[in-house]
Structures are given as structure tokens and as C-alpha cells.
C-alpha positions in Angstrom: 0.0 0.0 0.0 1.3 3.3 -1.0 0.8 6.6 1.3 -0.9 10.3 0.0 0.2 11.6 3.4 1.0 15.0 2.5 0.2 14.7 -1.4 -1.7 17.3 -3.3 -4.6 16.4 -5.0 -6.9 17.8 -8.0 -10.1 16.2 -7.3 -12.5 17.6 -10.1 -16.3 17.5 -10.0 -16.0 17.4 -5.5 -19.2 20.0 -4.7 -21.2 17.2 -3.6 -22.3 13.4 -3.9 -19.0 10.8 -4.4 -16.5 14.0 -5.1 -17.3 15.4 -1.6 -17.3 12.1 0.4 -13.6 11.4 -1.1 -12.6 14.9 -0.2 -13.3 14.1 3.3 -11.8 10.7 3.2 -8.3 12.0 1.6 -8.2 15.4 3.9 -8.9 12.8 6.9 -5.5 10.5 6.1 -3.2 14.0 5.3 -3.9 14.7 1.9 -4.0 18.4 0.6 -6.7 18.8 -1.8 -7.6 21.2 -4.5 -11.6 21.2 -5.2 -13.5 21.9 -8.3 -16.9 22.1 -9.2 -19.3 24.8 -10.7 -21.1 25.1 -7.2 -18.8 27.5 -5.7 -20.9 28.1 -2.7 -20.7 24.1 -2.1 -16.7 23.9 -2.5 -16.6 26.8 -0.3 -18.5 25.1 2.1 -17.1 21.9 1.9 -13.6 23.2 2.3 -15.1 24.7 5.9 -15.4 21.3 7.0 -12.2 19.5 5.5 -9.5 18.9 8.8 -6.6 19.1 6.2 -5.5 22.0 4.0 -8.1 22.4 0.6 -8.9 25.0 -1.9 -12.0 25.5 -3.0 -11.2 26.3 -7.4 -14.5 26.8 -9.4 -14.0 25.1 -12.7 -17.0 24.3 -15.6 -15.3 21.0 -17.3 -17.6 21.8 -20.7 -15.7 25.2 -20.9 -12.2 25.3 -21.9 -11.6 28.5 -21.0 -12.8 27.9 -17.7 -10.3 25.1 -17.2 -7.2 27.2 -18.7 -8.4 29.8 -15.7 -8.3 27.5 -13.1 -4.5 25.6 -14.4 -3.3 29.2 -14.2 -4.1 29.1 -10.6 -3.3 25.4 -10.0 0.0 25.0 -8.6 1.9 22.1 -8.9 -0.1 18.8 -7.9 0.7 14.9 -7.3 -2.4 13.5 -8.4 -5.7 14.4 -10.3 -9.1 12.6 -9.7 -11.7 13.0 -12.1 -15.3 12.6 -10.8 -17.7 15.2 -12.4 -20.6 13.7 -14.2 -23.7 14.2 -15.3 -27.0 11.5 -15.3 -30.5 11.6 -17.3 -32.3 8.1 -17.4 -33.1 8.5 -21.4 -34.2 5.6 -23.4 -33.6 6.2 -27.2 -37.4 6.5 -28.0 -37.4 9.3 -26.0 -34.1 11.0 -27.3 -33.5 14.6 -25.7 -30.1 15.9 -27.2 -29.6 18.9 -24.9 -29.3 15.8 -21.8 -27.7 13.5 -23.9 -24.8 16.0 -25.4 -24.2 17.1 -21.5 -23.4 14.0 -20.3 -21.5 13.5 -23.2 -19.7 16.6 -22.4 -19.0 16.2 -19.2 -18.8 12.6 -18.0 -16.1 12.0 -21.3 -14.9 15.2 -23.2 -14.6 17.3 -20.1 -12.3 14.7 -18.9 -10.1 15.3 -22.3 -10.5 19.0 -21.4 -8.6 18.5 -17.9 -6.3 15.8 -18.7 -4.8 17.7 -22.0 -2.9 20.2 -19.8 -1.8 17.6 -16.7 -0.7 14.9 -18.5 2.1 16.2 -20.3 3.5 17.8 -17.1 3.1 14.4 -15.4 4.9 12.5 -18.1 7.4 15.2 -18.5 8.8 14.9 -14.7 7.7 11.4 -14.9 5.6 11.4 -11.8 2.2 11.6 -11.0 -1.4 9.9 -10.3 -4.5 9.9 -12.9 -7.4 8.7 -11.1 -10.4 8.0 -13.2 -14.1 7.4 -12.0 -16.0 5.0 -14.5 -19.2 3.2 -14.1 -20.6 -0.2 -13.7 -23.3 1.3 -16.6 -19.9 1.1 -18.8 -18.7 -2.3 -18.9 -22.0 -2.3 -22.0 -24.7 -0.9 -23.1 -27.7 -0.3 -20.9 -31.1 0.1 -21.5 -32.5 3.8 -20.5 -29.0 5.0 -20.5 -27.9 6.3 -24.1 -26.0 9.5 -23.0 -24.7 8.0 -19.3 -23.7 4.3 -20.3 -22.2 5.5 -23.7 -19.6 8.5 -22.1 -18.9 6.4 -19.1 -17.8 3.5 -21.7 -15.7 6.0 -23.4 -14.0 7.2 -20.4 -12.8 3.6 -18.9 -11.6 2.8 -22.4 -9.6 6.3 -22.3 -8.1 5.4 -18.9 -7.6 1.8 -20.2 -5.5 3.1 -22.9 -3.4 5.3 -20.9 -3.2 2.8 -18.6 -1.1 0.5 -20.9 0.6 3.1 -22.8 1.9 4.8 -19.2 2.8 1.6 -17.7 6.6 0.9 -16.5 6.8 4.8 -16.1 6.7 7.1 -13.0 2.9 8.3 -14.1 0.2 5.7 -12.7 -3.6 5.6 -13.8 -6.1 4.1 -11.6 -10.3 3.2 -12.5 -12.8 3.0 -9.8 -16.2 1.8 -11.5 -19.2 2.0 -8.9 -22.4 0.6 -9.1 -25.4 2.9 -7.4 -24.5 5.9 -5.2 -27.0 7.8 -3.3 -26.9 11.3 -4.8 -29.0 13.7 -6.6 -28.0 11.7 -10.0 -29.4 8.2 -8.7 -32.4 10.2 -7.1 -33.8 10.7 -10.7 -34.1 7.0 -11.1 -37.7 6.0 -10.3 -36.6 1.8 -10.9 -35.0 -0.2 -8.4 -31.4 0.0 -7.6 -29.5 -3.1 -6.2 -27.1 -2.5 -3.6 -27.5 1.3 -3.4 -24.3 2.7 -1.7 -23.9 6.2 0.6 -21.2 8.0 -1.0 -19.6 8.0 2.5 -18.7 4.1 2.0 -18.0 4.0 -1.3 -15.2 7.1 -0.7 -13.9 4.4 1.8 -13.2 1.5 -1.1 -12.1 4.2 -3.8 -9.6 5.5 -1.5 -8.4 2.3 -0.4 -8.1 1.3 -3.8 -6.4 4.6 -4.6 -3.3 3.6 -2.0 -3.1 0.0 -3.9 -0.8 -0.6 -7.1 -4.0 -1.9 -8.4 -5.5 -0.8 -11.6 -8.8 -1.3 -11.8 -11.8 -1.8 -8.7 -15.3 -2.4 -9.4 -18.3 -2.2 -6.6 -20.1 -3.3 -4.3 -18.7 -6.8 -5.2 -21.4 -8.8 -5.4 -23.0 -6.6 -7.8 -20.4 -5.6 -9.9 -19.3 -9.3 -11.0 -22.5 -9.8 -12.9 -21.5 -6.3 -14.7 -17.9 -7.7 -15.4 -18.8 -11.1 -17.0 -21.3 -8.7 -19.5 -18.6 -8.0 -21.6 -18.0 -12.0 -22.7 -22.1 -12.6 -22.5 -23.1 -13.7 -26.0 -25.1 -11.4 -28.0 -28.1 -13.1 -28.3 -28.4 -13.8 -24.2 -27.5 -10.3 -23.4 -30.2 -8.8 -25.3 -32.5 -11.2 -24.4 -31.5 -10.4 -20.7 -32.0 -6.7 -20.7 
């Protein structure tokens, strides 16, 4: 197990839900933390409560600009986290492409956005830590999901790539793929949710996982091992499952 005692962290998309839980969880074990979010009043307010040094650093992931103005302000960091998302149940016979381009935005090409300028600086002095927050909704495609299930795909097969192509140097990349989280995203979902987690616990595993040399996690177990043999289902008996 590897220690973030007295690392400094990016963790992007923290105003609330997941983002907010980790915050607490990485300022309680000595972490310095740099929060972003487009809820300013939130970070502000979450910093209040943090036991360990934090910033609160207003960023919109859809803007570019907005993210140039908040590297300029950055400082040097050890490790980036990428949580912001966005979440509409949307079947495709009820398309609406203002939801579906957000999420889109946000849960993939806003990660693009943010990793473009960190990357290089991390391969440069060939150090650093990429964490990035997938989905359980990613490992194929869901019903009801067409903007959420098709960014989150794209974003575990972006950190999959720099996964392999970063391996053996001083830059590590990390996945953490959870299954339902109690926020205001999963309270949209009028369905059932298996194994609903508080964001509380689930900060627990992802930071755990975070101090492992592991790449990948996926969770709550149970749940998430029906999700990871999807992938090697055969057509015809996943489709006929969902």
C-alpha cells in the first residue's frame, strides 16, 4: 500500500455526492486537496469542513476556457481525480439531445478538457497519479441510458489506454467503477437500484483502492461481477437479458 500523506490532489467535480465524500476521506488521512466544481458556494462550504489544507477552485469541465483559468491558478499537484458527471435516465425512443450532449460533455470530453494540460507535465517529470471514475453502466450498453452508459464506456476505455501506454513509467492511472451511489443523479431513477451505496462508503473503497498498485476496482462486489462477465455474454443472451 502506497501513502498520500502530505500529497496534493486535484479532485474535479467534488461539490457534492462521491466527489465530496472522497474529499473528506483523503483530507482525513493528510492529503492536501484542490476542489472543483461549478457550485462555488458548495466547495466553499465543503472546504469549511475539511480537517486538512483544501482550496475551493470553481472550474466548468464543458468550458475550456474555464479550465485554462483554473490551471493558471493550479500550482503544482501529485495527483488528479476526475469525478464530475452528469446523469438523465433517457431511453432512445425518448431522445432529448440537450441531456444527452451534456453528459456527453461532461462525463467523457470534459475529462479530455482536464487531462490535456496535466498529462504532459506528469509524463514530463515522470511522476504523478491519474485517477479515473467510471461506471458499472460502462462495462455495455444499458437500457435507459444512451447519454450516461455510452460517455462512461468511453471514459474507462480512455483510462484503459493510458493505462497500458503509461505503464513501467513514473505516471500511474487508476479506474474505480461503482455501481449505485446515493446522490442527486441516482435520485432521478424511479426503478429499483440493487445495492444502493452512501457515498460515505463508497469514498472508503475508492480510496483504499487509490493507495493499492492496483488498476482497476469495481463495486459493491457482489453486484459488480454480474456487470464484469457482460462484456464476454453472448449477444443473443445479453439482449435477451435486458
Amino acid at each position: 500500500m502506497k501513502s498520500l500523506v502530505g500529497k496534493r490532489y486535484w479532485l474535479v467535480g467534488a461539490s457534492e455526492g462521491l466527489g465530496a465524500a472522497l474529499a473528506l476521506e483523503m483530507s482525513k488521512h493528510g492529503v492536501e486537496l484542490i476542489l472543483s466544481g461549478r457550485n462555488v458556494q458548495a466547495l466553499q462550504n465543503l472546504v469549511k469542513t475539511l480537517p486538512n489544507a483544501a482550496l475551493a477552485l470553481p472550474c466548468d469541465v464543458s468550458s475550456q476556457d474555464s479550465i485554462d483559468g483554473a490551471i493558471t491558478m493550479l500550482g503544482d499537484i501529485d495527483g488528479i481525480v476526475y469525478l464530475a458527471g452528469l446523469y438523465w435516465p433517457i431511453n432512445t425512443k425518448g431522445w432529448l439531445t440537450s441531456e444527452v450532449t451534456a453528459m456527453a460533455d461532461v462525463n467523457f470530453t470534459g475529462a479530455m478538457r482536464i487531462l490535456g494540460p496535466i498529462v504532459p507535465q506528469f509524463v514530463d517529470r515522470d511522476d504523478g497519479h491519474i485517477v479515473i471514475t467510471g461506471s458499472l453502466g460502462g462495462f455495455r450498453g444499458m437500457p435507459g441510458a444512451i447519454g450516461y452508459s455510452a460517455s462512461k464506456a468511453g471514459l474507462m476505455t480512455l483510462a484503459e489506454c493510458m493505462h497500458i501506454d503509461l505503464k513501467n513509467t513514473g505516471v500511474s492511472v487508476q479506474m474505480v467503477n461503482p455501481g449505485y451511489i446515493k446522490t442527486r443523479l441516482t435520485d432521478k431513477n424511479t426503478g429499483s437500484m440493487p445495492f444502493i451505496m452512501e457515498p460515505d462508503e463508497a469514498a472508503k473503497i475508492m480510496f483504499k483502492h487509490m493507495c493499492s498498485e492496483k488498476f482497476s476496482i469495481s463495486f459493491p462486489t457482489l453486484f459488480a461481477s454480474f456487470f464484469r462477465l457482460l462484456p464476454i455474454f453472448p449477444n443473443w443472451l445479453y439482449y435477451r437479458i435486458f
